[in-house]
N, C-alpha and C positions, 0 to 999 in steps of 0.2 A: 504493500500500500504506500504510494508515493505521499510525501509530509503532508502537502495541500489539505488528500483528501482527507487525512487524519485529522488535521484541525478543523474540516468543515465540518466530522462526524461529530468532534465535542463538542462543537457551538451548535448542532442539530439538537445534541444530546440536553447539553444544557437547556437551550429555549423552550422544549419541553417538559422540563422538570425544576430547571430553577438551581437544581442542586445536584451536584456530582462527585461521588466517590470513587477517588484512586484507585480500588480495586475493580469495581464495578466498569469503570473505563475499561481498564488493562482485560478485564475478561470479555467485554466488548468489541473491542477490538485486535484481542489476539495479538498484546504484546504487551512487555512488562511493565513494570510498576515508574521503574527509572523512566521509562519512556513517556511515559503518561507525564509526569513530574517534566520534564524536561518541553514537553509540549503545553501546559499550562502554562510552565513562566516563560513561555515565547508571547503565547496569547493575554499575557497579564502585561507584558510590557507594549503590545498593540493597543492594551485597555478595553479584552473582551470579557475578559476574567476577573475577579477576587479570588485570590487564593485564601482558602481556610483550614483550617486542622483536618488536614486525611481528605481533602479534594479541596475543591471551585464552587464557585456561584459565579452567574451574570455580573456583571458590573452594573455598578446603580444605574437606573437609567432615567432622569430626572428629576427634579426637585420634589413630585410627586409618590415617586415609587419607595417600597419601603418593601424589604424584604421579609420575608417569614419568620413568626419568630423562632423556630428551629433554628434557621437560617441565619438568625442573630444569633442564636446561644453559640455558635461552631465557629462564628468570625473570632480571631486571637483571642481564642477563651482562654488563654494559658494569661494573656496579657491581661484579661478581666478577671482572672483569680489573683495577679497578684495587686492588682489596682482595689480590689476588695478587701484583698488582707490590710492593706496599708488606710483603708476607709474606718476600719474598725480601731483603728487606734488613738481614731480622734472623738471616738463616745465617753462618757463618762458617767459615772453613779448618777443615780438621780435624773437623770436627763428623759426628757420627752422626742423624741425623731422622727422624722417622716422619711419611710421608704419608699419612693417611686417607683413607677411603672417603668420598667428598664431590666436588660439581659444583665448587666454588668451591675444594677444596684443589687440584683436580685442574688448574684453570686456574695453578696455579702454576708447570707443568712447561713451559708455553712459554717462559717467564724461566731456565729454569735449562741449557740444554743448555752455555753455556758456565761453568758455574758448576767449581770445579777441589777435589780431594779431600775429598768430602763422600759419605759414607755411607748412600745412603737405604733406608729399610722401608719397604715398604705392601702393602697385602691388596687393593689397587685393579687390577683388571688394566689397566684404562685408563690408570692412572698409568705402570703398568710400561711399557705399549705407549708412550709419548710419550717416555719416555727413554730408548727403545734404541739412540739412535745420541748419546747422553752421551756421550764420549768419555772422560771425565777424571771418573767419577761411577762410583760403586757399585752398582749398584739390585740389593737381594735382594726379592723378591716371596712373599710369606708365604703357605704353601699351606694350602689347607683344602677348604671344601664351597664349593661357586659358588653363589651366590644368582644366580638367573636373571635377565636382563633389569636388572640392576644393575651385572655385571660385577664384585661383590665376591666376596671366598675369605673365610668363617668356618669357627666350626668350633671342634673338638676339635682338631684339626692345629695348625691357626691358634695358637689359645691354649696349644696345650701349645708350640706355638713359642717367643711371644712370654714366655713366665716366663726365656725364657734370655737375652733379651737387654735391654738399657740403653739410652737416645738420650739424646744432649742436649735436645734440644726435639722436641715433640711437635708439628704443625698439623692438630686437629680442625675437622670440619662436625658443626652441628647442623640437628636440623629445628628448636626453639623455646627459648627462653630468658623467663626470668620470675624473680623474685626471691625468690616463692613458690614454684615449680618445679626451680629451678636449670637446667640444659641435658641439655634431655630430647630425645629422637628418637622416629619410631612404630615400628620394628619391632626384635623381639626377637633376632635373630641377632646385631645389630652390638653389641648393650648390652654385655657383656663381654669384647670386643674393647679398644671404647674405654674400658672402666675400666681393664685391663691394660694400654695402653698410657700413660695417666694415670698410674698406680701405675711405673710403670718411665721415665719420664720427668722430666729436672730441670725444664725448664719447656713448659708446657702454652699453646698461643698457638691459642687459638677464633679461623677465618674465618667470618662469619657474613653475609649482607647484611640490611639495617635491616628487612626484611618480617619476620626473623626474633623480634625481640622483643615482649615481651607477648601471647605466644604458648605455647601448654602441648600437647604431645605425648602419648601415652598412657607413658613408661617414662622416668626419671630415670636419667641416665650422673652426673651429680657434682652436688653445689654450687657456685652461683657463686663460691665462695673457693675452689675447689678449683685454679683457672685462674689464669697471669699475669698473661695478655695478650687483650683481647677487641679481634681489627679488625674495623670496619664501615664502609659508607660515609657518606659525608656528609649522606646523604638521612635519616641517625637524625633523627626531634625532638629540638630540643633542651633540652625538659620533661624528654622518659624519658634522654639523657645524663644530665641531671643527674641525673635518679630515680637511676640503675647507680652512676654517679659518685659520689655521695654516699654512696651504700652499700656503698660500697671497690672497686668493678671498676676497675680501670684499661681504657680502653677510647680508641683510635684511632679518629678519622676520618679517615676516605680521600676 
């Protein structure tokens, strides 16, 4: 099979499925695994691909589209486990927090099952699901409308909730960050979620992974001054740190 058609087959494959497993390829196409791998970051540096843990996905394709959240969980999940551990180090006794609807907040709930009188909110039902055997944790789970296939509660419910109550720190996900844009996401249920919960927060600590900057979404939740704390991982440039840094973000590498 001449290279061409090989790369047309993955990009067939992909468009169909969205998501693609290095083995699944290699058995597909009747050739190895190195091969697959070496065909991917051909088509990731033409910008057809995302490379993720153990295959590909499409490349974003507009301000609008938003991948699945499977599809998020598998993007540098290695990089959103350690962005998480290092999230957990800025809770403290007593504290009230709000978990967000996000792949990368949600990685944070493996770290916390022993964590002792701390308060938590979120509209994530995944989140909730991870911490029901907390023992020594609060979790209220903020009712509203289900977004399907996301596992999050918005809403009229949701928000007329959230006006009643206060956290000490808030840990949002975004889809994109830009200095132009501020920390925007694509779809319109969650925007007023996480402004209310912005507005009713002392501090505001963005998890993001480094895919996420110089990146514009179709819908603005804040300005980047709106935020404290921006964690990411170490895999940032360290052009665009400085580009954020210099233009007052404080921002962690993980």
């Amino acid at each position: 099979m001449l290279q061409v058609e090989r790369f047309d087959k993955i990009k067939d494959y992909l468009l169909k499925n969205e998501y693609a497993d290095i083995k699944d390829l290699a058995d597909m196409l009747d050739i190895s695994t190195a091969t697959v791998r070496r065909a991917l970051k051909h088509l990731e540096k033409e910008q057809v691909v995302d490379l993720t843990r153990g295959g590909a996905i499409l490349a974003k394709r507009g301000s609008l589209y938003e991948y699945p959240y499977k599809i998020k969980q598998e993007i540098n999940a290695e990089e959103k486990r350690r962005i998480a551990r290092d999230a957990i180090q800025r809770i403290g006794r007593n504290e009230s927090i709000f978990l967000d609807a996000s792949t990368t907040v949600c990685a944070m709930t493996q770290f916390m099952l022993n964590l002792q009188d701390i308060t938590v909110a979120t509209n994530d039902m995944n989140i909730a699901q991870n911490l029901i055997n907390a023992e020594y944790l609060s979790v209220t789970l903020i009712g509203g409308t289900l977004r399907r296939h996301y596992y999050t509660l918005t809403g009229y419910f949701a928000e007329t909730t959230l006006k009643d109550l206060c956290f000490d720190r808030a840990f949002l996900g975004i889809d994109a960050i830009s200095l132009r844009g501020g920390l925007m996401i694509t779809n319109i249920e969650e925007v007023q979620i996480k402004r209310k919960v912005i507005s009713s927060s002392h501090e505001i600590i963005v998890l993001c992974d480094h895919s996420k900057f110089e990146q514009e979404s179709f819908l603005n939740v804040c300005g980047c001054e709106d935020v404290n704390l921006i964690i990411t991982g170490k895999e940032l440039d360290r052009k665009l740190y400085k580009k954020y840094t210099d233009a007052g973000l404080k921002i962690i590498l993980v």
